[in-house]
C-alpha positions, 0 to 999 in steps of 0.5 A: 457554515463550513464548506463542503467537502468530498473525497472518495476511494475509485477502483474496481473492484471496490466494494471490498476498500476499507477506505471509506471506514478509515478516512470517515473515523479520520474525520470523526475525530479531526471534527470534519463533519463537512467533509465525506468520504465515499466509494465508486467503482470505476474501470480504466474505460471510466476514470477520464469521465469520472475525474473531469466531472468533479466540481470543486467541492472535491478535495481528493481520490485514493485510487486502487486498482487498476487505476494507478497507472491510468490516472497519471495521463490525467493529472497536472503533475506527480511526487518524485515518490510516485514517479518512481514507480509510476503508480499513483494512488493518491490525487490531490484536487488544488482550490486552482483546479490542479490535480497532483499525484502521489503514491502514500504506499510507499511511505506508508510501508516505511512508516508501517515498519517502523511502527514495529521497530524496523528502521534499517535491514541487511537484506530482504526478500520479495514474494510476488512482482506485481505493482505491490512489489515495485512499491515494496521495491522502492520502501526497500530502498530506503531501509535496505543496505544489501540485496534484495531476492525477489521470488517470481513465477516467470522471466517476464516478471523477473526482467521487470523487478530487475528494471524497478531495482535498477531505476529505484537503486536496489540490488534485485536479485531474481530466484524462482517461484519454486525456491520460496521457501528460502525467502524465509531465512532473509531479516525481512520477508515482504509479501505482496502475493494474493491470498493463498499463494503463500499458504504451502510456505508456512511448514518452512517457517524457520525456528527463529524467524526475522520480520514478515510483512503480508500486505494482505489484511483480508484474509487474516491471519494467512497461514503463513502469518499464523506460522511466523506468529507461532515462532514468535516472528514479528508480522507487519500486516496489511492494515498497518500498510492502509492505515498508515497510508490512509492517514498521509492521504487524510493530511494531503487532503484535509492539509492537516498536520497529524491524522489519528492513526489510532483511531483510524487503526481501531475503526479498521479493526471493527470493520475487518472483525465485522465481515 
């Protein structure tokens, strides 16, 4: 009889995490009926009671908000990847008892886009500052040869983007909120904005638009994507983002070699037509 194993998704809210659904198809398919993925909602306030009570049949956490940045004091030690934008969203439990920290959002996003043929770009645009954007930041590293214009609400906000460019290497160059509709034109638009905040942009939709990546996947389509679509822009969404970050965080855990990205991709489907 296998042992078992438990992994689970923390944050709050989390009743929303789609999650559970990708990691349980994950293990459906990889034949893991030992192991369960489940949901727990824990604040900031809660998560050192939480992570110091887990016994050693846990194999891993997937953390969303606001847990990113309050798990690192916890953990033993953390990816280059996660340090980058100090933000860990993915904890690995060893046999030993160590907890290591990675951030699969990053390569996740990379990986997304990728996906749909986007390997390297001129020069991109963010919408939004916030710990999405940083992530959005550091994947831009990678696959970005020039500058990239993030559009923020406030000088706070851009002082911190210009911080992330300057640790993470990326030429960040800051235009105002109220200027987003010239995002619109860049090779590659990211958005990491809430849903609605995009909305007013979709009328500017250039006639021939590049690559638009909303890391939102409920609601969905927003309107913006359902205005790139109809250009026949290229969209990159954010259920490509979660499963694709999904499927590194079920080969960290599990320390498989290959998740079934199809599989997990459909049951995500199910679940997001179901709601």
């Amino acid at each position: 009889m296998s042992t078992i194993r438990r992994a689970a998704v923390l944050g709050s809210p989390i009743a929303h995490s789609l999650s559970p659904v990708l990691h349980r198809a994950a293990y459906a398919e990889l034949g893991l009926d030992h192991w369960s993925y489940d949901r727990f909602e824990v604040d900031e306030a809660g998560l050192p009671g939480f992570v110091e009570g887990l016994d050693p049949s846990w194999a891993g956490l997937s953390l969303t908000m606001p847990l990113k940045r309050a798990v690192i004091p916890l953990l033993d030690e953390i990816s280059g990847t996660a340090a980058s934008v100090e933000a860990v969203n993915t904890v690995v439990l060893t046999e030993d008892g160590r907890r290591t920290g990675d951030n699969t959002d990053i390569p996740g996003m990379i990986a997304a886009l990728r996906e749909r043929g986007v390997a390297k770009v001129e020069s991109a645009a963010i919408l939004g500052a916030g710990a999405t954007a940083s992530s959005a930041l550091a994947a831009l590293a990678e696959i970005c040869a020039g500058p990239v214009t993030a559009y923020v609400r406030s000088r706070e906000r851009g002082d911190e983007m210009r911080g992330w460019g300057e640790r993470l290497g990326v030429d960040v160059r800051i235009a105002d909120w109220a200027t987003a509709e010239r995002s619109l034109s860049a090779p590659l638009v990211v958005a990491t904005t809430p849903a609605g905040a995009t909305d007013a942009l979709a009328r500017s939709v250039p006639r021939t638009p590049g690559v638009l990546f909303d890391v939102l996947y409920d609601p969905w389509p927003t309107d913006l994507v359902a205005a790139w679509s109809d250009r026949d822009g290229a969209v990159v969404g954010g259920l490509d983002l979660l499963v694709h970050q999904a499927a590194i965080q079920v080969e960290q855990m599990t320390r498989l070699p290959s998740a079934p990205l199809a599989a997990m991709r459909i049951a995500g489907e199910a679940a997001l037509s179901s709601r």
